[in-house]
C-alpha positions, -999 to +999 in steps of 0.1 A: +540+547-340+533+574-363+519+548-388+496+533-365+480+571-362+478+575-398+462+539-396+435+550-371+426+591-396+429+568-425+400+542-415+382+567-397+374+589-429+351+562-437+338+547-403+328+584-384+328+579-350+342+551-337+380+554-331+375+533-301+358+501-320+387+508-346+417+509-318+404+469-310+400+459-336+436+472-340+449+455-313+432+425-321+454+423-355+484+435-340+482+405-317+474+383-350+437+376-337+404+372-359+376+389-356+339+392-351+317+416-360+280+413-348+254+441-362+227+453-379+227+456-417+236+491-426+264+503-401+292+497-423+304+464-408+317+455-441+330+489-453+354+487-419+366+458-426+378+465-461+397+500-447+418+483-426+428+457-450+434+483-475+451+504-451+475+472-439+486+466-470+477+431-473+458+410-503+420+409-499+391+386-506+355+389-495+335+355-491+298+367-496+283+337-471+249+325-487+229+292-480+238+277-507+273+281-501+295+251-502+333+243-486+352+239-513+337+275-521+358+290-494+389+264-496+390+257-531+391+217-545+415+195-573+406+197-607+414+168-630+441+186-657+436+165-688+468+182-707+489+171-671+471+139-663+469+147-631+444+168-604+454+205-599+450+225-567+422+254-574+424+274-544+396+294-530+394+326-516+409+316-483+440+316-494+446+357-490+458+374-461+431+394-449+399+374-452+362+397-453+337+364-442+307+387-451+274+373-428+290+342-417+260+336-402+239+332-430+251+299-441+253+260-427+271+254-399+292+230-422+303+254-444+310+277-414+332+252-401+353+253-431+369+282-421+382+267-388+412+250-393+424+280-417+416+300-383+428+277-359+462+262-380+468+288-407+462+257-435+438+241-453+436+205-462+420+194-501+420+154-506+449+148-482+475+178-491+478+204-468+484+238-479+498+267-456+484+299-460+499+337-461+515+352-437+498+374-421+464+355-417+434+373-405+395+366-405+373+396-404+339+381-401+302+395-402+275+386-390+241+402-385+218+390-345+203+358-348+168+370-341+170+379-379+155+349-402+175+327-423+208+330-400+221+300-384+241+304-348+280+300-353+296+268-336+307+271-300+345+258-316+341+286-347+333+313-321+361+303-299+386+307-328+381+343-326+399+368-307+372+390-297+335+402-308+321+434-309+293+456-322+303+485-341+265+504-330+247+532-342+266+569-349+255+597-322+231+623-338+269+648-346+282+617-364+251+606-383+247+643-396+283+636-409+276+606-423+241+621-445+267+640-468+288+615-474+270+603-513+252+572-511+268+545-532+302+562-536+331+541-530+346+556-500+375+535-501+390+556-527+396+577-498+417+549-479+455+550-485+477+520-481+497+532-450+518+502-444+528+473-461+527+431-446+557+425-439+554+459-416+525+443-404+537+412-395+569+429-372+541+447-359+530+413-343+565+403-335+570+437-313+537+430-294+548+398-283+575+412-262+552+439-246+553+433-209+526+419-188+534+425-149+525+395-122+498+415-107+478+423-143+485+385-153+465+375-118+441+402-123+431+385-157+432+348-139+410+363-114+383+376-142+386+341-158+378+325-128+349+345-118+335+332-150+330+299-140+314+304-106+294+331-120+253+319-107+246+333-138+270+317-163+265+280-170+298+282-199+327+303-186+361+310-202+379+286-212+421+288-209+418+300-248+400+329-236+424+339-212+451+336-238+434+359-260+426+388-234+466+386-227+474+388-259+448+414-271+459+436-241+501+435-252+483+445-289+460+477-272+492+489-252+516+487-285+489+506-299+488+532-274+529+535-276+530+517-245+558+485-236+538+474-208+499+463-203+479+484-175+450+468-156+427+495-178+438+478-207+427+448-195+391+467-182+385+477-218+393+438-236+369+418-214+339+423-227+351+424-266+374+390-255+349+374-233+311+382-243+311+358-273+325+327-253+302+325-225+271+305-221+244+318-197+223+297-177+180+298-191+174+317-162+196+339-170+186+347-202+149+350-191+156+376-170+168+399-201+207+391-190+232+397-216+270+383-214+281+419-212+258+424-183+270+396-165+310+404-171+303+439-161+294+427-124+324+405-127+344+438-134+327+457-107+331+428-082+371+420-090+393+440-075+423+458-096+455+458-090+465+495-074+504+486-075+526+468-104+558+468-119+563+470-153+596+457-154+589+425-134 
């Protein structure tokens, strides 16, 4: 556990502030989960990213999403080989362990969609061959809000494929006046040590999957689900995916917290992150100036939590 610590100080040299954004997105790895990151330009969406692949060890690539960008951009194409007589695989960038899909939202939904069998089966398939990716596989994706021009709203199948969403925000006034002396246009990741390796990584993920999740949490989370689709608000609730991925993300936050079972706070603290981005609220809904997280914090208030558990069970 000592690693994951050094993990956490080493990231948060460059991202001042938000430990807690950084402990999901953490857990969201740990339990081999992509990742959405929805914000404005400028608060170092991409700059996190990069840190914790640097910090993880793992091979890096950065697909800078444009709208001219085309599919076999991201999952490469054959090229005819005149000296073999033959096409040659020429993979793309997709083909790396931790991927960066910098403002995903800025191209076709097309070319969007070529990332979601990588996301969804860890391959990629060029004129009839499939090819398996690395081991780990992760997607860290950008975008910035869709009221911005010349974005393009990610498929409802894309955004399922991810683990959770969130926003990294705006630093408090103490943490901006940090941030002001850091020199603009440095490269702060010179300050970002590789901490662990992959294949520490990777039996990272194999010791979250055996972190315990007692009946009652397990009930607790069917309960959330549920309240999602008779929500008078919610015309789209969570699917059984959904519920798969706030279970898993939960074993990844306990193992981060040096924990071998999942509490109900855990749980609390995943929903909105795990949920937000699946949901589909009703016109009225939205009229009203109701977000996603509004809605799921009502479910939250209105579900009761489990008081008693085992963690042995």
């Amino acid at each position: 556990m000592n690693e994951i610590h050094k993990i956490l100080a080493n990231v948060s040299r460059v991202i001042i502030g938000k430990e807690d954004k950084i402990k999901i997105l953490l857990a969201a790895i740990f339990s081999n989960g992509h990742i959405l990151i929805e914000d404005v330009p400028g608060t170092g969406k991409t700059t996190l990213a990069k840190a914790i692949a640097k910090s993880l060890g793992c091979t890096f690539k950065r697909i800078q999403f444009t709208p001219d960008l085309m599919p076999s951009d991201i999952i490469g194409l054959s090229v005819y080989d005149k000296h073999k007589d033959d096409f040659i695989f020429k993979p793309g960038p997709v083909l790396s362990q931790f991927i960066l899909a910098d403002e995903i939202n800025r191209t076709s939904p097309k070319t969007q969609s070529a990332l979601l069998e990588a996301m969804a089966e860890k391959q990629v398939t060029v004129d009839g061959f499939t090819h398996l990716l690395p081991v780990p596989f992760i997607v860290i994706a950008t975008q910035n809000p869709i009221e911005y021009e010349g974005t393009y709203p990610l498929p409802e199948a894309q955004l399922d494929r991810f683990m959770l969403s969130i926003s990294i925000g705006y630093p408090d006034p103490l943490d901006e006046q940090k941030i002001l002396k850091l020199q603009p246009g440095s490269d702060l990741l010179l300050e970002v040590d590789t901490v662990i390796q992959s294949n520490e990584l990777i039996s990272i993920q194999e010791k979250v999957t055996t972190v315990h999740i007692s009946m009652a949490v397990e009930e607790y989370i069917v309960k959330l689900t549920q309240a999602t689709r008779i929500h008078p608000d919610i015309l789209l609730g969570i699917s059984p995916r959904g519920s798969q991925y706030l279970y898993s993300a939960a074993r990844g936050f306990a193992f981060l917290h040096n924990r071998e079972y999942v509490l109900p706070d855990d749980i609390k603290m995943l929903v909105i992150p795990v949920f937000s981005h699946r949901l589909i609220l009703k016109p009225q809904a939205r009229l009203k100036g109701k977000t996603a997280s509004d809605v799921l914090g009502e479910i939250l208030d209105k579900t009761q939590v489990p008081v008693s558990f085992n963690v042995t069970d």
